[in-house]
One Martini backbone bead per residue (centre of mass of N, CA, C, O) as a GRO file, in nm:
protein
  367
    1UNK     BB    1   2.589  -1.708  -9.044
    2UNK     BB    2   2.603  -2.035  -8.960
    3UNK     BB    3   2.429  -2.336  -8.974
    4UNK     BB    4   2.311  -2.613  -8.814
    5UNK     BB    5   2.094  -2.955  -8.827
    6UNK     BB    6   2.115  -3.196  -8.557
    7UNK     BB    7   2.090  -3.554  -8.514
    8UNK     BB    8   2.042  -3.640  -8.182
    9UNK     BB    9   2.130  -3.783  -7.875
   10UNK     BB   10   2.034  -3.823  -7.570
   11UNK     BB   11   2.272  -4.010  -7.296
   12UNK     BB   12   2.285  -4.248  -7.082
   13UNK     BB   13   2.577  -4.379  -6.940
   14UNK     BB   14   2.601  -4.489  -6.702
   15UNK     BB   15   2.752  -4.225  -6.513
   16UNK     BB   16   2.662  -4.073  -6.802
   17UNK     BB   17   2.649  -3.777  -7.034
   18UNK     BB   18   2.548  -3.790  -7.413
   19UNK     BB   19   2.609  -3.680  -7.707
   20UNK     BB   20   2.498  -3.832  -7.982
   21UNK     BB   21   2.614  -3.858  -8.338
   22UNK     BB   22   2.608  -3.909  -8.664
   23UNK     BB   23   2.885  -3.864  -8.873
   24UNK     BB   24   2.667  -3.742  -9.104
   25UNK     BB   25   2.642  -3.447  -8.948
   26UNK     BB   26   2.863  -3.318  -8.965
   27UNK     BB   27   3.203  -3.244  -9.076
   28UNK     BB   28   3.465  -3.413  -9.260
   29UNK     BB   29   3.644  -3.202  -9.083
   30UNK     BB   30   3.779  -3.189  -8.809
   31UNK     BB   31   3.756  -2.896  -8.736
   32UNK     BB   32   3.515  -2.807  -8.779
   33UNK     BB   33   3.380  -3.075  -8.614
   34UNK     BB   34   3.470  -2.901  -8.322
   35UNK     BB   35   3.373  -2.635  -8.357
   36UNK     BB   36   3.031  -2.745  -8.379
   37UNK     BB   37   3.035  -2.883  -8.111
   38UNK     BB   38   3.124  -2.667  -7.893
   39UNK     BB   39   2.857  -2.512  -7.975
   40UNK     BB   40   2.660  -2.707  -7.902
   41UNK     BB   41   2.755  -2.719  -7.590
   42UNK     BB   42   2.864  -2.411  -7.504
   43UNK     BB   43   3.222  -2.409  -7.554
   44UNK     BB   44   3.300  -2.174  -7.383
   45UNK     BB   45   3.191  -2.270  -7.035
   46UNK     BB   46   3.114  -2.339  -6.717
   47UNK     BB   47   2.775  -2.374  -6.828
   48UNK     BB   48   2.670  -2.427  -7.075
   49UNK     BB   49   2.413  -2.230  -7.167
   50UNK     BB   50   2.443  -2.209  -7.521
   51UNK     BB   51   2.422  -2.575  -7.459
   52UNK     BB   52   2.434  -2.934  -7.396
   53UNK     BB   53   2.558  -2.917  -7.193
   54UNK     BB   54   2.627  -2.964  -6.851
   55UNK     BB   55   2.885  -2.848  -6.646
   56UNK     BB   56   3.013  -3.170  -6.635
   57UNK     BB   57   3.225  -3.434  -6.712
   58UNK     BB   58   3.004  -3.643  -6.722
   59UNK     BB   59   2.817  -3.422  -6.897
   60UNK     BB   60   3.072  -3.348  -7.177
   61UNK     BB   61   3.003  -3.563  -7.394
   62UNK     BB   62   3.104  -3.771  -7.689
   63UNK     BB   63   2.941  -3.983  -7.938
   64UNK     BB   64   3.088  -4.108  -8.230
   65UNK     BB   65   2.863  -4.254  -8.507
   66UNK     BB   66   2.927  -4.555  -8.707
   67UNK     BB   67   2.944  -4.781  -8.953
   68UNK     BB   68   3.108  -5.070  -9.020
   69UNK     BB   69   3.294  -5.183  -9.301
   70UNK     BB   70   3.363  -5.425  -9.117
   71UNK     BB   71   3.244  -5.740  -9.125
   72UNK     BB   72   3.316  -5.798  -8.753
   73UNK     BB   73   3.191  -5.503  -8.775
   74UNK     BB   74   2.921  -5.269  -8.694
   75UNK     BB   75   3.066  -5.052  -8.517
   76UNK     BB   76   3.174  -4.705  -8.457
   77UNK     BB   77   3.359  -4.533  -8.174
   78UNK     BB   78   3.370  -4.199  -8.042
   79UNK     BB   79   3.528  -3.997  -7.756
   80UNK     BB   80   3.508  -3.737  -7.590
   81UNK     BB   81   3.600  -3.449  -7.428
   82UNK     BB   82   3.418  -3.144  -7.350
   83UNK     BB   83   3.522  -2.889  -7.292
   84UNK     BB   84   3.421  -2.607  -7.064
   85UNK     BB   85   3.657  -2.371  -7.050
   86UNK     BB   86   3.767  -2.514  -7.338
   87UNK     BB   87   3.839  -2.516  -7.680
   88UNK     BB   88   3.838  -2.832  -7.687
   89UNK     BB   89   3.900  -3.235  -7.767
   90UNK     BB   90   3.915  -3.492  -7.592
   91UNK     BB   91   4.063  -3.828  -7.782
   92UNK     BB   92   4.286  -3.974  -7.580
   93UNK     BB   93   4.030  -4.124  -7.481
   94UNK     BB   94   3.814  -4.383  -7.363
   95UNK     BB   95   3.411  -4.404  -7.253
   96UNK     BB   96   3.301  -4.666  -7.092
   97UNK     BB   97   3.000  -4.555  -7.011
   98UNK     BB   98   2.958  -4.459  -7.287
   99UNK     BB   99   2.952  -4.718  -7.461
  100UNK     BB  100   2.676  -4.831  -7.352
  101UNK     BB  101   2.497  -4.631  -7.570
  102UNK     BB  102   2.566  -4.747  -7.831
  103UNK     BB  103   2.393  -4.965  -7.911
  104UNK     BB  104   2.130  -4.837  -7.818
  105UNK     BB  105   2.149  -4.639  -8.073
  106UNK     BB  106   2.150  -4.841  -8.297
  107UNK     BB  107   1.870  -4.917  -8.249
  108UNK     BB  108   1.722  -4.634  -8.262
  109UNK     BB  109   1.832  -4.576  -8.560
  110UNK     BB  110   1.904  -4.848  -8.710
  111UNK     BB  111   2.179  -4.972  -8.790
  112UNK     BB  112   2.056  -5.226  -8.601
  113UNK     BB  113   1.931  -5.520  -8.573
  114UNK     BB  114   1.748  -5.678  -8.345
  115UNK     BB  115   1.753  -5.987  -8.164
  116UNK     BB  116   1.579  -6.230  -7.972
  117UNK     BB  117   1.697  -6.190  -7.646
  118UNK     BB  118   1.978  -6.085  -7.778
  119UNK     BB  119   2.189  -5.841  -7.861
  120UNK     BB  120   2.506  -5.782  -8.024
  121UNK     BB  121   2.758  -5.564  -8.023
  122UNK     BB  122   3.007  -5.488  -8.260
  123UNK     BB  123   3.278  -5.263  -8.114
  124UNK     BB  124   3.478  -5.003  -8.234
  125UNK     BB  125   3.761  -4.822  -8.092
  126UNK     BB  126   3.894  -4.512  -8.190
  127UNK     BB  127   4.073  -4.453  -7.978
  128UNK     BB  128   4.214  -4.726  -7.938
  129UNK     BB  129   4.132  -5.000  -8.174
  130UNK     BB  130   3.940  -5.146  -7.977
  131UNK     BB  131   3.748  -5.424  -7.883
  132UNK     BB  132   3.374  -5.455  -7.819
  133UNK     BB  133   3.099  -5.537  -7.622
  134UNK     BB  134   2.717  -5.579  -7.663
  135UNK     BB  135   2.473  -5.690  -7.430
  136UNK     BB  136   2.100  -5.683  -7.543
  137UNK     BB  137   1.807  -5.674  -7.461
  138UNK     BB  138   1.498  -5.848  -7.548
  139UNK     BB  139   1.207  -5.799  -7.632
  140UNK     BB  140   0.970  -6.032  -7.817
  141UNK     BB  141   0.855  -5.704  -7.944
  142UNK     BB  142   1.185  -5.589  -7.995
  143UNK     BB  143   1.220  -5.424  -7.721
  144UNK     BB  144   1.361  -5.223  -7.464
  145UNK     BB  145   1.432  -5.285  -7.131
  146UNK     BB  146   1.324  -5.141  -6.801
  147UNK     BB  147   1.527  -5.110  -6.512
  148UNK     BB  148   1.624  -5.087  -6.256
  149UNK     BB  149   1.950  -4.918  -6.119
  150UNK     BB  150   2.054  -5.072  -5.846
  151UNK     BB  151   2.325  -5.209  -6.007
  152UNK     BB  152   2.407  -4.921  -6.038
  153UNK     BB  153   2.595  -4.704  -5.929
  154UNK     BB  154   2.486  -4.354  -5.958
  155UNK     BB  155   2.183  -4.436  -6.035
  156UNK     BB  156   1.858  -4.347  -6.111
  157UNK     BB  157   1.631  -4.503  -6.194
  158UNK     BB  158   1.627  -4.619  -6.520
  159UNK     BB  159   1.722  -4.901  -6.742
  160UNK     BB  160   1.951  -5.083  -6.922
  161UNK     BB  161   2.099  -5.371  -6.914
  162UNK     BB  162   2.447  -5.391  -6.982
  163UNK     BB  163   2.714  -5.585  -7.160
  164UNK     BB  164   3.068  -5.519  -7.104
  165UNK     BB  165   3.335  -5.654  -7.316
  166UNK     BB  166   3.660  -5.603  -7.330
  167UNK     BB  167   3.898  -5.695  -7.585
  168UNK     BB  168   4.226  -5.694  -7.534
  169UNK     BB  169   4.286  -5.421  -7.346
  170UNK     BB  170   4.589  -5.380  -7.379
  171UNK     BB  171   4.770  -5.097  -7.477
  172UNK     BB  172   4.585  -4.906  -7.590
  173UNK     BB  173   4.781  -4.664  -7.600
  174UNK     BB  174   5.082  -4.767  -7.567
  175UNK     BB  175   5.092  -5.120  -7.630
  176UNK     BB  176   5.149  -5.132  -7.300
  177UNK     BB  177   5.091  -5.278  -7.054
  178UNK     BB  178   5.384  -5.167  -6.899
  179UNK     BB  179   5.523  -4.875  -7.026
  180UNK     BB  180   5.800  -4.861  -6.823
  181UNK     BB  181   5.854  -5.193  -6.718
  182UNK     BB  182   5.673  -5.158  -6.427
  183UNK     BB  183   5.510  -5.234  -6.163
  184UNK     BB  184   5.689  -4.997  -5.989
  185UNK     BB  185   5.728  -4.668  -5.944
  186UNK     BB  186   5.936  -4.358  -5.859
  187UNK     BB  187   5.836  -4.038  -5.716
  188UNK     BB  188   5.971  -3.690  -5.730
  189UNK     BB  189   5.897  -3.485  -5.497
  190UNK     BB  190   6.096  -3.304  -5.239
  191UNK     BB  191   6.169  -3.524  -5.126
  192UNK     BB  192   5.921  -3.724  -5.223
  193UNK     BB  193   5.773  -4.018  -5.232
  194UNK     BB  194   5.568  -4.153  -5.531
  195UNK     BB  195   5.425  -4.482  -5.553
  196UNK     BB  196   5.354  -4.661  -5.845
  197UNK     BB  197   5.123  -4.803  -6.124
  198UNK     BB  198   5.153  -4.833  -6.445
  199UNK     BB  199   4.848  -4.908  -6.639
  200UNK     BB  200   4.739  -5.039  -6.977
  201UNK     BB  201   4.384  -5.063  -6.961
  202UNK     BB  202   4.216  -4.925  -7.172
  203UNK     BB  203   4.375  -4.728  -6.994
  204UNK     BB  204   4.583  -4.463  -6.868
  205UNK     BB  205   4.745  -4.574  -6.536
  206UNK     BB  206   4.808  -4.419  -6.203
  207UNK     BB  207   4.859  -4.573  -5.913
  208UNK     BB  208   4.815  -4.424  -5.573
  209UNK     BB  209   4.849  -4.450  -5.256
  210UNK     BB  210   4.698  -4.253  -5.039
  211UNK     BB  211   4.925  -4.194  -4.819
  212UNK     BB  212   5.140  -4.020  -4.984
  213UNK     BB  213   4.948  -3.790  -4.889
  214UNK     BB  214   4.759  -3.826  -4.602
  215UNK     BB  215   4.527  -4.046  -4.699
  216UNK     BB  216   4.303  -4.290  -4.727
  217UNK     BB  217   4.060  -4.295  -4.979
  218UNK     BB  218   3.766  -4.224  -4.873
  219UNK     BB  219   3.703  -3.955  -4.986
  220UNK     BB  220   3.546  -3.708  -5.064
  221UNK     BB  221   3.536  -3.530  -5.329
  222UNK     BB  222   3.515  -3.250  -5.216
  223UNK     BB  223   3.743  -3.257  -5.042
  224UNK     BB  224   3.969  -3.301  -5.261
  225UNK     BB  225   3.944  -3.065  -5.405
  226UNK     BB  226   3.989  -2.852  -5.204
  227UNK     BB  227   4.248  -2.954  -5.200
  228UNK     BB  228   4.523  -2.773  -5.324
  229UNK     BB  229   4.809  -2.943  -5.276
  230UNK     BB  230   4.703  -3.164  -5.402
  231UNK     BB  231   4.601  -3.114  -5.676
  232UNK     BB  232   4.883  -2.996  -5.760
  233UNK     BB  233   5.054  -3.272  -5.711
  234UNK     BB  234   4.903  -3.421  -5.939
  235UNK     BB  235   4.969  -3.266  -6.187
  236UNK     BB  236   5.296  -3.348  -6.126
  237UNK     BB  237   5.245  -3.656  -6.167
  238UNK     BB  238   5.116  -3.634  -6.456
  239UNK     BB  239   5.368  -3.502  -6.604
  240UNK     BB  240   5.576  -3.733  -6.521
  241UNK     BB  241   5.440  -3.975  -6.619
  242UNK     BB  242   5.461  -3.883  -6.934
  243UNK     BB  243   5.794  -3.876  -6.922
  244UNK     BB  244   5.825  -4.120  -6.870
  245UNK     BB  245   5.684  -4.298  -7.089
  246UNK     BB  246   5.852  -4.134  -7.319
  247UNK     BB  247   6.101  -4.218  -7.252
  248UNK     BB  248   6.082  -4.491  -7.271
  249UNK     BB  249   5.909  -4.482  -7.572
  250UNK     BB  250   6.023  -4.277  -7.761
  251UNK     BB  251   5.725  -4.138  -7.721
  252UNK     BB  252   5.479  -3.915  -7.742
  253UNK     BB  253   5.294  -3.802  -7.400
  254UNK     BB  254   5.023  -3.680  -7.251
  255UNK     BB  255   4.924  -3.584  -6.991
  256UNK     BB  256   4.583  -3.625  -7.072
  257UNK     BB  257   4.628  -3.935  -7.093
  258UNK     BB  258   4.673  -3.914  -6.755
  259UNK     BB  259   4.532  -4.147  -6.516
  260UNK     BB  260   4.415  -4.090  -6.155
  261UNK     BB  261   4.475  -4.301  -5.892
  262UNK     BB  262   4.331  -4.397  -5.562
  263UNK     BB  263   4.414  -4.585  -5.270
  264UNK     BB  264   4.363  -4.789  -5.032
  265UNK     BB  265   4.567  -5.003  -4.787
  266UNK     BB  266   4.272  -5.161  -4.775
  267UNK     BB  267   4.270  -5.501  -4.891
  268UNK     BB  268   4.016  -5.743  -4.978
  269UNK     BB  269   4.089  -6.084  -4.959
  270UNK     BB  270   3.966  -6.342  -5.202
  271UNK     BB  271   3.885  -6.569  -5.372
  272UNK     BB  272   3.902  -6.463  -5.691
  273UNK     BB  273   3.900  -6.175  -5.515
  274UNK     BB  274   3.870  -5.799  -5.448
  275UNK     BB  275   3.872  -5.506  -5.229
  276UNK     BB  276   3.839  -5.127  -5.323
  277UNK     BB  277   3.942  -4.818  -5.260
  278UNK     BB  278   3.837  -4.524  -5.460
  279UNK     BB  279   3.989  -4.230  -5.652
  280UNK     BB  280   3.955  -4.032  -5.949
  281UNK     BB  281   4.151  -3.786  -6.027
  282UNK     BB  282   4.085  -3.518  -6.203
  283UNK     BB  283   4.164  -3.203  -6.362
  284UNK     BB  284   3.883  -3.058  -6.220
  285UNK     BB  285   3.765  -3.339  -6.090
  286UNK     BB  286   3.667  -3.527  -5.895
  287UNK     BB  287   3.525  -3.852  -5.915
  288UNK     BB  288   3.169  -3.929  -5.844
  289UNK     BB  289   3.270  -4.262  -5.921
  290UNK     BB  290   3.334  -4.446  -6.172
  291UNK     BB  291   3.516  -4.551  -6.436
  292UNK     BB  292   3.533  -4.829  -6.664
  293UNK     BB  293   3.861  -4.794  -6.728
  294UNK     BB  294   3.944  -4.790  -6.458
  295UNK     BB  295   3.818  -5.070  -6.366
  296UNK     BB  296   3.973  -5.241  -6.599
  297UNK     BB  297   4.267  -5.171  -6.450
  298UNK     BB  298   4.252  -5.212  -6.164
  299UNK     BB  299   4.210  -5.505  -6.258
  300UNK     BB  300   4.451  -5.578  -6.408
  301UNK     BB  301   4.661  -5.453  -6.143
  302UNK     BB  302   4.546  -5.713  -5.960
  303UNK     BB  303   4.712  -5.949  -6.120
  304UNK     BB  304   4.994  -5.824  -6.161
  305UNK     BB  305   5.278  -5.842  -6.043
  306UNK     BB  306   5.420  -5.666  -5.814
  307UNK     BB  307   5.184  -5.456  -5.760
  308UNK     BB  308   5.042  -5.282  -5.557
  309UNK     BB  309   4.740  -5.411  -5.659
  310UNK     BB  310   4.806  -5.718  -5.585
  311UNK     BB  311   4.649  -6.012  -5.532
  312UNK     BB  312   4.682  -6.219  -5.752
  313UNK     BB  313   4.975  -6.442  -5.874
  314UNK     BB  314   4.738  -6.687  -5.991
  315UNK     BB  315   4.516  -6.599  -6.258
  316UNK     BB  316   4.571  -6.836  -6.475
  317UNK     BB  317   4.262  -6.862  -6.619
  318UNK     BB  318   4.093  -6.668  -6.387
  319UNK     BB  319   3.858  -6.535  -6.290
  320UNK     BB  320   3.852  -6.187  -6.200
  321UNK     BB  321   3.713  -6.027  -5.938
  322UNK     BB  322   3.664  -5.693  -5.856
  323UNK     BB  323   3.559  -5.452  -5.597
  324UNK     BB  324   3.488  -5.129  -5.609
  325UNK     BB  325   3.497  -4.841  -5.409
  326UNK     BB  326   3.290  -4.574  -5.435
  327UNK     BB  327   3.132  -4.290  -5.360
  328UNK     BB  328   2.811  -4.441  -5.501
  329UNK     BB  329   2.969  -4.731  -5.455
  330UNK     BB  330   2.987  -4.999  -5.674
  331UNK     BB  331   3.256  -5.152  -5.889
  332UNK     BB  332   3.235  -5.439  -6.120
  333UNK     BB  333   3.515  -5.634  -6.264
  334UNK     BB  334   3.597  -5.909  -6.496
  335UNK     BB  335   3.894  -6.093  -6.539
  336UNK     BB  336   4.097  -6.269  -6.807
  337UNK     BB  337   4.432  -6.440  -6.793
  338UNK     BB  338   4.746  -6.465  -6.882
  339UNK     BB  339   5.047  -6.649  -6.959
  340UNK     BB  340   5.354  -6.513  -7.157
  341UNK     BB  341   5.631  -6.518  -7.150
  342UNK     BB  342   5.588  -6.388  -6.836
  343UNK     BB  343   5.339  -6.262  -6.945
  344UNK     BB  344   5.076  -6.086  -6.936
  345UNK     BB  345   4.732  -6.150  -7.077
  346UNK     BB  346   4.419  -5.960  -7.145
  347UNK     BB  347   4.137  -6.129  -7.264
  348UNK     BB  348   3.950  -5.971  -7.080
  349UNK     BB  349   3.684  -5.775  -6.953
  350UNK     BB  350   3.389  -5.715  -6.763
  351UNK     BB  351   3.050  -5.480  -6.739
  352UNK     BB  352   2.768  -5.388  -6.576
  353UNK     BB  353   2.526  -5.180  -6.728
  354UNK     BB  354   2.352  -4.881  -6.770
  355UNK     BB  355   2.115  -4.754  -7.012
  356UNK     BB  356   1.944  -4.408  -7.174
  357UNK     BB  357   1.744  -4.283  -7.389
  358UNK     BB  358   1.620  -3.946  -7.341
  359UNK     BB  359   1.683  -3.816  -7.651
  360UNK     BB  360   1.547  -3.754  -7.984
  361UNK     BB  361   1.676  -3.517  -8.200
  362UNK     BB  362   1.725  -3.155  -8.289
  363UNK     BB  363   2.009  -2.945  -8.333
  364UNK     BB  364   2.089  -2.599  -8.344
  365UNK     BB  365   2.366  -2.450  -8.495
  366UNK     BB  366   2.594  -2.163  -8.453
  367UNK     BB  367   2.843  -1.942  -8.642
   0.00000   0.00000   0.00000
């Protein structure tokens, strides 16, 4: 048997809750270095009762933090989602709620110092290779202030109120705004058709009226898991999804990589902004309230012309924000486009998110 001896933090970033770990506590093998994490975690099992995992997919999270070489970048910061029932970690998508702890956690740790009243943290994510900022408040003892989390929907209790703007998110995944070519493309199962919108910012998102389900938009999480023929039919769209963005750029890409939400066909549009009620369906449960990649794409996708989300096709340099309305409250999500040889280019979203680091120690784990 061999043991690791691993100095890690529990964070809770947004809605979710990640062991966060200096990827110097590692083993430099990647194959290695995610037996060691799996373990870590106590996965697989449905429980990870013999591991820091919490055995639902928003607390099964990991965010592998390193300084970075480069000069006008701190951090590098790579986000796993830890299989509970699987021995994988899909790495092949960013956490951005979990992005939100990334700066507290290298001030927690020294890697970067305080600068009172706001330190800036500017961070590469590894998983997609763009950049993006958190902006943390100081207090003037160089301390990191406490408030209530009533801005959050979805979490309860204290925390910090950090600023992320995630720069140039277009392409994330497939280096496509538009990944088919297509505003709205249109699937078919069973002779029925189910259209969408397919939109790579943050991440890569396939957005359907939820209406073509005979839902409203509005259901709770357990309703929609319970409902076993949607559920079959999400994943049937998913892999569908997959293939056509596969076949449309001649390059291989995973079911896992693609992201899908549903929306509600009652859009409330007011002057550059819109609300939205939405629900993303992931692969073992609905999302208990909305994740912030997520949003950033949502939000993408109501500025660009003709998809089926779009609110306003004259957002060209005008700051345009969305309220997404999901099962825990809302998530506010701003962002600023151009336009270029008729072309969309988002050159910003930004989304104020809290963070709290739980706890800082050692965890044993054994092989």
């Amino acid at each position: 048997m061999i043991s690791y001896s691993i100095q890690c933090a529990i964070v809770r970033g947004g809605t979710t809750k990640g062991i966060f770990i200096n990827t110097n506590q590692l083993p430099a093998d990647d194959a290695l270095r995610d037996r060691v994490l799996l373990t870590l975690f106590g996965s697989p099992d449905v429980r990870q009762i013999n591991g820091l995992g919490g055995g639902d997919p928003l607390t099964s999270k990991v965010a592998l933090i390193c300084s970075s070489k480069e000069p006008d970048i701190d951090i590098d910061y790579r986000s796993g989602e830890v299989g509970i029932d699987e021995g994988i970690i899909n790495y092949s998508t960013m956490c951005g709620n979990l992005a939100s702890g990334v700066g507290l956690f290298a001030l927690a740790t020294n890697m970067i110092k305080t600068v009172a009243p706001e330190t800036k943290v500017r961070i590469r994510n590894l998983n997609t290779g763009k950049l993006l900022e958190a902006c943390i408040p100081i207090n003037a003892d160089h301390s990191v202030p406490q408030i209530n989390c009533l801005a959050v929907d979805g979490v309860k209790g204290s925390g910090t109120e950090i600023k992320l703007t995630f720069l140039k998110p277009g392409g994330s995944i497939t280096g496509e705004l538009l990944p088919t070519g297509n505003a709205i493309d249109r699937l078919v199962i069973d002779h029925h058709e189910y259209p969408c919108s397919i939109v790579d910012c943050g991440t890569l998102y396939a957005f359907f009226p939820a209406n073509c389900f005979g839902l409203m938009g509005n259901e709770q999480p357990e309703v929609l898991d319970a409902n076993v023929p949607f559920k079959e039919t999400i994943e049937v769209l998913r892999e569908k999804v997959a293939l056509l963005i596969s076949t449309q750029l001649k390059k291989p890409h995973a079911a896992k990589q693609i992201k899908i939400a549903i929306f509600a066909d009652t859009l409330l549009i007011k002057k550059n902004n819109a609300e939205i009620i939405a629900r993303v369906i992931n692969r073992y449960k609905t999302h208990k309230a909305f994740p912030v990649t997520g949003a950033i794409c949502m939000s993408a996708a109501s500025v660009i012309p003709n998809t089926l989300l779009n609110v306003d096709d004259n957002a060209d340099h005008t700051e345009h924000t969305v309220f997404i309305k999901h099962p825990e409250g809302i998530i506010a999500t701003k962002s600023l486009c151009e336009w270029h040889n008729e072309k969309v280019n988002v050159l910003y979203t930004s989304v104020n998110r809290s963070a709290r680091i739980l706890m800082i120690g050692t965890a044993d784990c054994f092989m």
